[in-house]
C-alpha positions, -999 to 999 in steps of 0.1 A, spaced: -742 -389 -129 -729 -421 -111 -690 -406 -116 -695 -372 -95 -722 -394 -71 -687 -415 -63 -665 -384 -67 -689 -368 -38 -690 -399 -19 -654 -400 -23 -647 -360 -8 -673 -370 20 -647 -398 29 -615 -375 28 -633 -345 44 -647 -370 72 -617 -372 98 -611 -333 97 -647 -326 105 -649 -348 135 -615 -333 147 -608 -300 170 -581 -280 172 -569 -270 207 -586 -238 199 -617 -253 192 -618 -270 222 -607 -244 246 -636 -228 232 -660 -256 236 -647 -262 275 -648 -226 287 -687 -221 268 -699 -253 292 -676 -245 320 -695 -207 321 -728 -219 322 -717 -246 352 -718 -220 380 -691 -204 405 -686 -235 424 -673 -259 396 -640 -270 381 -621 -287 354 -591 -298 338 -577 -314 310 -543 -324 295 -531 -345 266 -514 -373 281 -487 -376 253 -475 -341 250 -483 -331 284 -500 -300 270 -525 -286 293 -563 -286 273 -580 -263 297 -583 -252 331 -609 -239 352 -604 -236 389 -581 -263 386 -567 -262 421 -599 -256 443 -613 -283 462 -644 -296 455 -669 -322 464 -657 -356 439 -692 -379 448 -686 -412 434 -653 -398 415 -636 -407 449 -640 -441 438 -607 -433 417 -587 -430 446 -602 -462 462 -593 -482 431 -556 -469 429 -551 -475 465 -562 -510 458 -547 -519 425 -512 -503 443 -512 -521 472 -530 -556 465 -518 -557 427 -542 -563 399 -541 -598 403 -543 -596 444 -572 -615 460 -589 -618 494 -591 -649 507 -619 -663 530 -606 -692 553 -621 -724 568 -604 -732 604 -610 -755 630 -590 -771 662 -577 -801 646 -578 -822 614 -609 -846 610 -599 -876 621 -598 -915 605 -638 -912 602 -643 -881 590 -650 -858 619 -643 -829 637 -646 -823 675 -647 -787 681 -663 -758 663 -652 -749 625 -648 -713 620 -653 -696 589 -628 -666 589 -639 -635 566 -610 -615 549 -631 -588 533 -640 -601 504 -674 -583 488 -681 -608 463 -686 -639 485 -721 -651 477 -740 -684 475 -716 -698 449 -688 -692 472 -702 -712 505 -709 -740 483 -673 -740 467 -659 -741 502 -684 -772 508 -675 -790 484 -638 -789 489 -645 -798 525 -669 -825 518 -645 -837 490 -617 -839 517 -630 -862 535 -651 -841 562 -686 -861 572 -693 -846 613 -682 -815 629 -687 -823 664 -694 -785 674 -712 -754 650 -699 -737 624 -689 -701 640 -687 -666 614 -658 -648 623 -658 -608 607 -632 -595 631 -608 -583 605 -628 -554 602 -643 -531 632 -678 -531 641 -695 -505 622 -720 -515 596 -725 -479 581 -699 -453 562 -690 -418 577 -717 -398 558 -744 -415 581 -726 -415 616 -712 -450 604 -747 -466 608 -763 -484 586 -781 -475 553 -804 -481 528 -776 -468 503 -743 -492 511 -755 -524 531 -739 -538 566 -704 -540 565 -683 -566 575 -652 -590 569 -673 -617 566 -696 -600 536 -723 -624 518 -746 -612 491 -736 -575 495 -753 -583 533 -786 -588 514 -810 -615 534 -830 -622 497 -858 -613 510 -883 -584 513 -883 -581 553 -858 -579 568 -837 -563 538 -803 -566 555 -790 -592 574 -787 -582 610 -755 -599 614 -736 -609 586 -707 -630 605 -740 -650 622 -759 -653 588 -728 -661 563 -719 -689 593 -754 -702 591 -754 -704 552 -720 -722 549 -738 -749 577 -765 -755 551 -742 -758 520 -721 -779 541 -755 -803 552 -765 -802 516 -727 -821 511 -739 -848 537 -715 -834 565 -733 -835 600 -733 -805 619 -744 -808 656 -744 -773 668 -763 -740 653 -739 -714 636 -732 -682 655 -708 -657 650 -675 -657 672 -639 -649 669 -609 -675 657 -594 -690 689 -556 -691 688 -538 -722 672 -564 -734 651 -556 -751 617 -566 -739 584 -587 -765 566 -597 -745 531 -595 -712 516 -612 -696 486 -594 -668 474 -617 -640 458 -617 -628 422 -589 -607 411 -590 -575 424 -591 -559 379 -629 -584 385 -635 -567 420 -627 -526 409 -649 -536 374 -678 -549 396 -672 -513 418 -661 -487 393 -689 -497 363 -720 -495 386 -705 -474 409 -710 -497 437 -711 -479 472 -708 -515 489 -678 -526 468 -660 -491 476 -667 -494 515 -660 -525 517 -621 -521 497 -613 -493 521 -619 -518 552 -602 -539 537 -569 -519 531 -569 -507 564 -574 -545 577 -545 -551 556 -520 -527 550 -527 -505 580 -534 -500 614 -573 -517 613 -603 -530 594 -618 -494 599 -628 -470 573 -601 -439 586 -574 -463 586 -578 -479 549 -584 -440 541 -549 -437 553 -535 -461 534 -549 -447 501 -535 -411 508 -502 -428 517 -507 -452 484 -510 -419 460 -491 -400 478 -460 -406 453 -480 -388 426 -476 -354 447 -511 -355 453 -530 -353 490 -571 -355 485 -593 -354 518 -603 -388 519 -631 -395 539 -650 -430 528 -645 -455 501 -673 -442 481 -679 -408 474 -710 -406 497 -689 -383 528 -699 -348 522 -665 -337 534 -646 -357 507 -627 -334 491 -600 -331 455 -589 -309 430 -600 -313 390 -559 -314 384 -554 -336 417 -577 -363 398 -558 -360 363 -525 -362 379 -540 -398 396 -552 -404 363 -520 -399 344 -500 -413 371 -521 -444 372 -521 -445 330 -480 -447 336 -483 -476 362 -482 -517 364 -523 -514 368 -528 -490 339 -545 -512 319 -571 -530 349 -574 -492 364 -588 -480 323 -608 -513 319 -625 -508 355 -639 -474 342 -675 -476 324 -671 -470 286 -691 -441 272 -724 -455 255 -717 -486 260 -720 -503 299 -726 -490 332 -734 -452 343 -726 -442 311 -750 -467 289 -769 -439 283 -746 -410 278 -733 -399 243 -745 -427 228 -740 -420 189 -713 -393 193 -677 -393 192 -673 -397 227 -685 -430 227 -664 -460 229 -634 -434 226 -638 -424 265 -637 -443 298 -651 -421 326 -663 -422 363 -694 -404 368 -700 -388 408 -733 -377 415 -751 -364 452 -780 -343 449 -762 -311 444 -731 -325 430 -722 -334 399 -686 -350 386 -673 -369 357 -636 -378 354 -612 -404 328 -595 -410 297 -604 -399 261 -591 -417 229 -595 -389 206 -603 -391 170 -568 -376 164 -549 -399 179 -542 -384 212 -551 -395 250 -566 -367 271 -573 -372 307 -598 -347 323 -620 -341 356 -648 -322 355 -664 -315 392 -694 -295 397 -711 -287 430 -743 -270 440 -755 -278 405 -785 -298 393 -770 -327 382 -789 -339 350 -786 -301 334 -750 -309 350 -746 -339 326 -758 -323 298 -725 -298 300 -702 -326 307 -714 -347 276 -707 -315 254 -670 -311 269 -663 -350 267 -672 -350 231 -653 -317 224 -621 -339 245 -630 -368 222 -623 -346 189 -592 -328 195 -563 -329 174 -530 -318 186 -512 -290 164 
């Protein structure tokens, strides 16, 4: 009895790789079952990346609505023009050096370059370093300068006002423009409260400020004091992409225009990602950072030629790791948890009330990488989900020929 209960165990183990595997026939058939019951207004595609071999196709080449799958484009239009390891850097200026006792005369102007992590932590930093120079009175106020972007707090999908679903805007960001408290929500004006928190970290370092923080511009010629560059931008598109943070995404796309184009606006970093990813023979309606614009607009093959031509680039590896990992963090904690598909697949989910969309990368349990986008509209998204967890897992089990 114990022989055949290991020579069963033992076929269980042989037979085990096979039965989680799917031929391309298989999973054609898995795709186009799911895809049917999706509705006339959705799309997919899919390809192995090694082979080039085209999985399946639905509608491949008909725009659609991405939601927060437009944060793809965001995050290769950063990664290609900052870098992986590119940072933002916030700056400390004022008219002159502190002189033999310590002091400034003038105003010291804290210069915002876009960064959407700078928090508490980060006005402290810059304290320290200031206090730890040698800087004891600033004969003047502390003035928040967030020029570097334009004026506009909201995103295009709400007239560019502001919103309970993003957060102000603005160059000089703090606590995703959260006031920590209950009322008022949002900080009013960013530049004005990030100036007036920097004063207070700066007091708490025993430097004297006479004046009351406003916000203001740079004048010309002043000297820059400190700087405190932000995290990578691999941290930055993690802290967007896993989430799905609106705020993050918004905030990127100022900053790329601010940076590598004609302003701090949301059309002009919009630009510079179309002109980014524009190598990869690919031309999405890019609209906001985030995925919230109604009017955004890409193709199911559009998104896996990003993806493949992203997989091929310097940033391959920080554009994967920024995606959420099926099962196991981020929007997809809770999806297909226990199934192939997890751990194997790192996807961006996109979701609007009648839009549903998951796009990424499948390491498949026979050795292949498959990259796939999967973009449903005028669908209920959680019956939505439930199709695109079956096709992820029939990606994550095929086995090429």
């Amino acid at each position: 009895m114990r022989r055949l209960t290991i020579l069963i165990a033992l076929l269980v183990l042989a037979l085990a790789p096979s039965a989680h595997a799917a031929s391309l026939a298989a999973t054609k058939k898995v795709l186009q079952r799911e895809m049917a019951r999706a509705g006339a207004y959705s799309g997919a595609y899919a390809v192995d990346l090694g082979t080039g071999t085209e999985l399946y196709a639905s509608k491949a080449d008909v725009g659609r609505m991405p939601a927060s799958v437009n944060k793809l484009f965001t995050t290769a239009g950063a990664l290609l023009r900052y870098g992986a390891d590119g940072r933002l850097t916030t700056t400390v200026l004022s008219a002159g050096l502190p002189d033999e006792t310590g002091t400034i005369t003038g105003n010291l102007v804290l210069r915002g370059g876009g960064d959407p992590t700078f928090n508490n932590a980060s006005v402290t930093t810059l304290a320290k370093q200031l206090a730890q120079a040698g800087l004891k009175r600033v004969e003047g106020r502390v003035v928040g300068d967030e020029s570097a972007f334009d004026a506009f707090r909201g995103v295009p999908a709400s007239g560019y006002a502001l919103t309970g679903e993003v957060g102000p805007l603005s160059a000089l960001s703090y606590n995703h423009g959260r006031t920590g408290k209950a009322a008022p929500y949002f900080q009013a004006s960013p530049a004005k409260f990030t100036a007036d928190a920097f004063e207070k970290a700066l007091e708490h370092e025993g430097v004297k400020i006479t004046g009351a923080a406003r916000a203001g511009l740079t004048p010309e010629g002043m000297t820059p004091l400190s700087e405190l560059p932000s995290p990578p931008l691999s941290a930055i598109i993690r802290l967007m992409n896993q989430p799905s943070d609106n705020y993050i995404a918004e905030m990127l796309i100022k900053g790329l225009g601010a940076q590598f184009g004609t302003a701090g606006s949301t059309t002009a970093g919009g630009t510079v990602i179309k002109q980014a990813i524009a190598p990869f023979g690919i031309d999405p309606t890019v609209v906001d950072g985030s995925g919230l614009s109604r009017q955004d607009r890409t193709t199911p093959r559009q998104i896996v030629q990003l993806l493949k031509s992203m997989d091929e680039s310097e940033s391959g590896v920080a554009f994967d790791e920024s995606l959420p990992v099926v099962g196991r963090n981020g929007t997809m904690y809770n999806r297909m948890r226990g199934t192939t598909a997890q751990d194997r697949c790192h996807t961006k989910t996109g979701t609007l009330h009648d839009v549903s969309a998951l796009a990424g990368f499948c390491n498949t349990t026979g050795g292949e990488r498959v990259a796939f986008a999967l973009l449903m509209n005028r669908v209920n998204p959680s019956a939505a989900r439930t199709l695109q967890d079956r096709m992820t897992v029939a990606l994550a089990r095929y086995d090429a020929p």
